[in-house]
N, C-alpha and C positions, 0 to 999 in steps of 0.2 A: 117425391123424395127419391133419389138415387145413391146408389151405394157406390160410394168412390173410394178406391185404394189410389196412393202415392206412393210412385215408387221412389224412395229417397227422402230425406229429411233435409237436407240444403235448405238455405234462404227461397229461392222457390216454391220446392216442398211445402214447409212449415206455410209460409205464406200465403201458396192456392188453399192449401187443408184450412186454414182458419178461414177466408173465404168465405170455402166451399158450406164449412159446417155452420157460418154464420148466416149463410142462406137458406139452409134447412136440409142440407145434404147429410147423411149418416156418413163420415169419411174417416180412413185407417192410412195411419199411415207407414212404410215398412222399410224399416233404416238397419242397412248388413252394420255399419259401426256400432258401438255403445252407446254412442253417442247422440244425439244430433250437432247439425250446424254445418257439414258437408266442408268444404274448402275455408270455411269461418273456423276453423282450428284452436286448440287451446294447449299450449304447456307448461304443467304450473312441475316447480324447480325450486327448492330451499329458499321458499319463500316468495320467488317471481314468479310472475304470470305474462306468458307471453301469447298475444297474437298470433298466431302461424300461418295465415293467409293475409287479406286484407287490412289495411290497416288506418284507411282512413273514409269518413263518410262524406260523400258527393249529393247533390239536389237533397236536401233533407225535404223539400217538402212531400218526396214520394214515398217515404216514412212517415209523415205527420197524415199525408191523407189514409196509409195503411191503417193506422192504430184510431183514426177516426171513423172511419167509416167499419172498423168490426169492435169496437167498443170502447175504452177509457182512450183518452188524447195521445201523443206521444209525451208531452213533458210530464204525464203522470208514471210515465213506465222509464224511461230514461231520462240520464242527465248529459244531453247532446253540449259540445263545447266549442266554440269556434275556436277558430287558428289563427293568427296572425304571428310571423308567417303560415303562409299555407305550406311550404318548402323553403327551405333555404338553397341556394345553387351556388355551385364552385364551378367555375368552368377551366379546361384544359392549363389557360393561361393564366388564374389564379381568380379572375375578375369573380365577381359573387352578384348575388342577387336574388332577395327579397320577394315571391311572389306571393299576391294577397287578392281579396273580392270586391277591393276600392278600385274602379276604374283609373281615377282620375289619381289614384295615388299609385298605382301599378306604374300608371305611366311617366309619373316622376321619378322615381326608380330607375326604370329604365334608362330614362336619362341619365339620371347620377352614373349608374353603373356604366355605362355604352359610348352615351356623348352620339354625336353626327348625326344627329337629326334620327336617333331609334324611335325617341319615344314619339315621333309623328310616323314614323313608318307602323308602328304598334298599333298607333289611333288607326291607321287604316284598315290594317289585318284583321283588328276588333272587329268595326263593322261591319266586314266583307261576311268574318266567323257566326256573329249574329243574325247575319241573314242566310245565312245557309243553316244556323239554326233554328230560326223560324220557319225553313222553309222543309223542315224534314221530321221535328219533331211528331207531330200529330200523324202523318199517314207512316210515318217510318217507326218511330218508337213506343207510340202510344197506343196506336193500332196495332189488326193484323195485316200478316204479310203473308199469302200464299203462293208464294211462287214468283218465276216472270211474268205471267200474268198480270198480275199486279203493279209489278215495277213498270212493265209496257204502257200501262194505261196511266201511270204517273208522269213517262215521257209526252206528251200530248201537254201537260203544261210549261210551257215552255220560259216564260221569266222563271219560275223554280228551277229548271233545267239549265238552268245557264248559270244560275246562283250556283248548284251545287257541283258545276263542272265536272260531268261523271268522266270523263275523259282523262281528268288533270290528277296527279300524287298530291300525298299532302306536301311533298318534299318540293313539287312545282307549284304548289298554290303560295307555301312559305317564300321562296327564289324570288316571287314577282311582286310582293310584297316588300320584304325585310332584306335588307342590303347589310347588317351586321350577320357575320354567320353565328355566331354566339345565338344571337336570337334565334336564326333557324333551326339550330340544334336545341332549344329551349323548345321548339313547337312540335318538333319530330319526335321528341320525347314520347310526346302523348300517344303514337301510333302503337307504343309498347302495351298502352291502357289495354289495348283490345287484340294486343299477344301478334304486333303485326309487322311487317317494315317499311318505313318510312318514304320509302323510295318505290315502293310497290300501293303502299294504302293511299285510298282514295281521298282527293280535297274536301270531301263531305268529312271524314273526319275531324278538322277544322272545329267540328261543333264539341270535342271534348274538352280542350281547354275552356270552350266558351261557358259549357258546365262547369266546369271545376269554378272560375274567376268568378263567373257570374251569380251561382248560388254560393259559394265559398264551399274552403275545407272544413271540418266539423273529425271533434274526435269522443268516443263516450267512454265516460269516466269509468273507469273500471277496466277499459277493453272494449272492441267490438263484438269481444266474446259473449257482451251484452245483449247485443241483438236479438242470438241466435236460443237465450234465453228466455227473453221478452219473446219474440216468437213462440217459443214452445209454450209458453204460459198465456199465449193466447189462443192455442191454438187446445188447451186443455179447459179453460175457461168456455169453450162453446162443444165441449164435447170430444173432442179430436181423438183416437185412439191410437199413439203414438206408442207404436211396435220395436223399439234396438235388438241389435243383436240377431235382426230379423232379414237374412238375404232373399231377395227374390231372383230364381234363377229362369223365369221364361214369364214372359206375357202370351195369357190364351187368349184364343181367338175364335169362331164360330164364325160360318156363311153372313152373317150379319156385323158383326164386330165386335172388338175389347168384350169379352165374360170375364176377367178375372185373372189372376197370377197365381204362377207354382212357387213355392219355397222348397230354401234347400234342404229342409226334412222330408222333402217328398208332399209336402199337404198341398191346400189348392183354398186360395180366398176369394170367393164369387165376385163380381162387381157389373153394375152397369157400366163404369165410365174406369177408366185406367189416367192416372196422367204420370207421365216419367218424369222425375227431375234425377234423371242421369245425361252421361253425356251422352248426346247424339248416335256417335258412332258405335258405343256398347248396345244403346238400341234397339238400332237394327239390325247390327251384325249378329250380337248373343243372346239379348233378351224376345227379337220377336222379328221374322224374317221377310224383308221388304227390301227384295232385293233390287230396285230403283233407286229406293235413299241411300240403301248402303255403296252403292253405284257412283253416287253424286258425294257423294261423303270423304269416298276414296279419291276422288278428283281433284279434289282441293288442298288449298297446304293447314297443316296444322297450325294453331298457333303454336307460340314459341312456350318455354314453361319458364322457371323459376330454381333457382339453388339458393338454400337457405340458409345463415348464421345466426345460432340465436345464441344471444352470448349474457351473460350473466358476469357486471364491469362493475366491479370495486370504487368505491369513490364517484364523485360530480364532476361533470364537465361543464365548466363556466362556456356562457355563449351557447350552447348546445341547440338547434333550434329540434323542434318535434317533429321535424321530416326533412330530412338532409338529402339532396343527391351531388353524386361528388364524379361527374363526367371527368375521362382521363386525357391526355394530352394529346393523344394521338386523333390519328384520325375517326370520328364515327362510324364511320363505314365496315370498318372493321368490325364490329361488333354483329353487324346484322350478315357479314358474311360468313362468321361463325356458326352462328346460330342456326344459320335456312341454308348451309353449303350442302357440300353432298362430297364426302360426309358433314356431318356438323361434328362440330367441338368447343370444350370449354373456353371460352373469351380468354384468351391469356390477359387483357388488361379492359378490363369491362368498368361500364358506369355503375357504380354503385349506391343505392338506395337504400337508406338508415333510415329509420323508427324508433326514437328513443321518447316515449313518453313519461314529461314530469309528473306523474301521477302515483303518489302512494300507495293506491290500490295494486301496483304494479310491480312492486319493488321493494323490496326490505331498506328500512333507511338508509342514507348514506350510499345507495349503488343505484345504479343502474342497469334496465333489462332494454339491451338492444336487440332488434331485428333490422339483420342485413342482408338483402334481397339483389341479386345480379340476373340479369335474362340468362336465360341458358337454352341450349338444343333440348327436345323432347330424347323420354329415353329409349331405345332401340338400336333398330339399327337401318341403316338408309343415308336416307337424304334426309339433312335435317334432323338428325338422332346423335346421339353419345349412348354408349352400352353404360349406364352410369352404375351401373352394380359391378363393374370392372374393378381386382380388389384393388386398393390402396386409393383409389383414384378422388372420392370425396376425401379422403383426410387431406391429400397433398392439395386439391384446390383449395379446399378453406384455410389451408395455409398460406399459400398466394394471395386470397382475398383477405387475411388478415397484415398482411405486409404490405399489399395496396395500399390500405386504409391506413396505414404508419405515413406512406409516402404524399398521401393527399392531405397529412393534418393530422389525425387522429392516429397515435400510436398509444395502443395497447398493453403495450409489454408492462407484465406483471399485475396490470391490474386486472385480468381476463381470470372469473372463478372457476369458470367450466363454460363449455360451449356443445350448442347440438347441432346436428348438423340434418337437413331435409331436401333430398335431392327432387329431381322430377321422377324415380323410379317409385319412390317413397308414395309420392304424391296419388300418381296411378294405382298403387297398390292399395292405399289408403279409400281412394273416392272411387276407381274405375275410369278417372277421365285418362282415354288414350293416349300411352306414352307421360301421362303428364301433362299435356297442354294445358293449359291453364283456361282459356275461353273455347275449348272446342278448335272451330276453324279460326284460321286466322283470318285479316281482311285484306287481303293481298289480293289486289285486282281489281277493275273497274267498277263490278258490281257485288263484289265479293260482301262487304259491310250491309248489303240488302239482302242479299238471298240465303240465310242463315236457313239452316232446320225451322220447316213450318211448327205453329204450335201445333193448329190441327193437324193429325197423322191422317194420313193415305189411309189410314186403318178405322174404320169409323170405330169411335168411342175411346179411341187413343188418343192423347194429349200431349205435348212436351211443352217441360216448362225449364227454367234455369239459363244457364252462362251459354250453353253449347247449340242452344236455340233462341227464334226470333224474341226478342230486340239482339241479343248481346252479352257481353259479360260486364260483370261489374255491378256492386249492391243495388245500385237504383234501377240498372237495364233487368234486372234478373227481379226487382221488385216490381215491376211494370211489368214482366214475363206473368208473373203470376195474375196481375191485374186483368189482363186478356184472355188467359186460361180461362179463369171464376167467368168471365162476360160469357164469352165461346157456350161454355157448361150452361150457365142462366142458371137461377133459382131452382131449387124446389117446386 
């Protein structure tokens, strides 16, 4: 039996600790918020309850084997909901479309919407996306990944290597495919999943949509603020010693490895084994000094982050689907040269992504609780940064983003009760992910989507787990993060 502290309560967090203590480990875990649930956010508002990170569940069955394998099922602990739609889409030129986890019906769809032969250009992309996610899942997200190393000896198989074209964007893997640009900009979408640009991320990413379609969208009743619930109450159910309000300001270390963490009272909590689920680069830079990763960390680009509207909307919106994105007329490109320029700056006419769930638990009768979600530059200052603490600067964008949304369809005026507003500086201050980034690095570059923060640390008895290390970000990559941890550790 080993003594394990976590540092962080996020969905990784929570989810190695219950694990951990389900194997026979005595584990603590030590959250600077009041809270638990890390980037899984909650604001509740004259009655709303809103979401303030994520907002939709992908692969449920890496949920269903979570709450199976450390005790009751998952339909005993949540009430998981599919989607149809999974999103509704507006494209620049008005056209719309439908996306759902019917193959055969997606691809009528397309047609409806497209015409010229999309929905056999679609059939194709499908297949090319399923075998590049066959071909990555098990040694890329299921597994561990330590390094090039690793990735080297994965070049050696060469039909997989050719499936996942490490050479090729997703932006060139879409082009050779899909002859409607609407569609391509529907695929390039998903590069945003993993905080990255389109035109830089790899055709291996291809396998996100093929999650999304392929297991469907799922939304849970109440909020995903569920989860992060359900989590903690399982992770109390096997013991778990779940610390808030409790910051750790250094990871100790000894000739041998990970003893334990300082708090910021000055104490100190022993441990055999440490695992972070913070970001990466607070890590190594603040919490514990490795100065190679912090090296390699600095090397890379950041993902992009998030500027947030949460709006609390008077009366029902007929038609309204539970995941809107409303792409602007202009060109795409524009957006991602905002974002990752140098400097970066707010998207003056960005694609926007709405969350409005029909769910009473969510909402005082009669309204609705939106969340409106735009890419935005992390905050700082650089390349790729906005100072977003700059004064007046959130009030006047969310005024632009609220006159967008007039011009795409959805005009507000007077039925808006109050509105909050969550920048990326917010975000950083709140979790510690640098600047805001929402996934750590982003996947910008050939190999960039492989070579994420190992879980095991350089540090023996260090661990990382979460968004900002191996697999990824995102609730299922970051619930598989944990699945690898717990393995890595072994039992009691």
């Amino acid at each position: 039996m080993a003594e394990v502290v976590v540092v962080g309560a996020g969905v990784g967090g929570l989810a190695v600790a219950a694990r951990l203590a389900a194997g026979g480990h005595r584990v603590t875990v030590c959250e600077r918020a009041p809270e638990v649930g890390g980037k899984l956010g909650l604001l509740t508002r004259d009655g709303f309850r809103f979401d303030t990170g994520p907002s939709l569940v992908t692969m449920p069955q890496v949920f269903a084997d979570f709450f199976r394998e450390t005790g009751d099922p998952l339909e005993s602990v949540l009430d998981l909901v599919p989607l149809d739609p999974i999103a509704h889409y507006r494209f620049g030129d008005g056209t719309e479309l439908d996306s759902c986890a019917d193959p055969y019906e997606f691809r009528r769809r397309i047609d409806d919407a497209f015409g010229g032969g999309a929905g056999s250009d679609w059939a194709a992309f499908w297949t090319r996306a399923e075998r590049i996610w066959d071909a990555t899942y098990q040694p890329f997200l299921a597994s561990t990944l330590d390094g090039p190393r690793t990735l080297a000896r994965y070049t050696t198989r060469i039909p997989d290597l050719l499936t996942i074209a490490p050479g090729r964007s997703l932006r060139a893997l879409a082009r050779s495919y899909l002859r409607d640009p609407r569609l391509r900009q529907f695929v390039e979408r998903y590069a945003t999943y993993t905080g990255s640009d389109p035109r830089k991320a790899p055709a291996a990413l291809a396998s996100v949509p093929y999650a999304e379609l392929r297991y469907g969208g799922w939304y849970l009743r109440g909020g995903l603020r569920r989860l992060a619930e359900a989590l903690q109450a399982r992770c109390e159910e096997h013991g778990v010693k779940i610390r808030t309000s409790t910051e750790v300001t250094r990871i100790l270390a000894n000739g041998t490895g990970a003893n334990g963490v300082q708090l910021a009272d000055g104490s100190h909590l022993p441990a055999d084994v440490v695992v972070a689920n913070a970001d990466a680069a607070h890590v190594y830079s603040d919490l514990i000094t490795v100065p190679s990763a912090a090296r390699r960390l600095r090397a890379t680009t950041p993902s992009l982050s998030g500027f947030v509207l949460l709006l609390g909307v008077r009366g029902r919106t007929p038609g309204l689907a539970h995941h809107t994105v409303l792409f602007p007329p202009g060109k795409y490109d524009a957006e991602f040269d905002d974002v990752f320029g140098d400097p970066g700056r707010p998207v003056p006419d960005p694609t926007l992504y709405l969350s409005v769930p029909d769910d009473p638990d969510v909402r005082p009768e009669g309204h609705e609780a939106w969340f409106v979600l735009v890419n935005a530059a992390r905050h700082g200052v650089g390349k790729g940064a906005v100072d977003w603490r700059t004064p007046g600067l959130a009030e006047r964008y969310a005024d632009l983003l609220v006159e967008k949304l007039a011009h795409r369809g959805h005009d507000l005026e007077g039925r808006i009760l109050f509105r909050e507003i969550r920048t990326p500086a917010d975000l950083e201050a709140r979790t510690h992910a640098v600047g805001g980034a929402i996934y750590g690095t982003s996947s910008n570059g050939a190999s960039a989507a492989f070579l994420r923060p190992a879980n095991r640390s350089p540090v023996p008895g260090l661990f990382l787990v979460g968004g900002s290390s191996h697999p990824g970000g995102g609730l299922p990559l970051v619930t598989l993060s944990a699945q690898t941890v717990a393995g890595l550790i072994g039992p009691a």
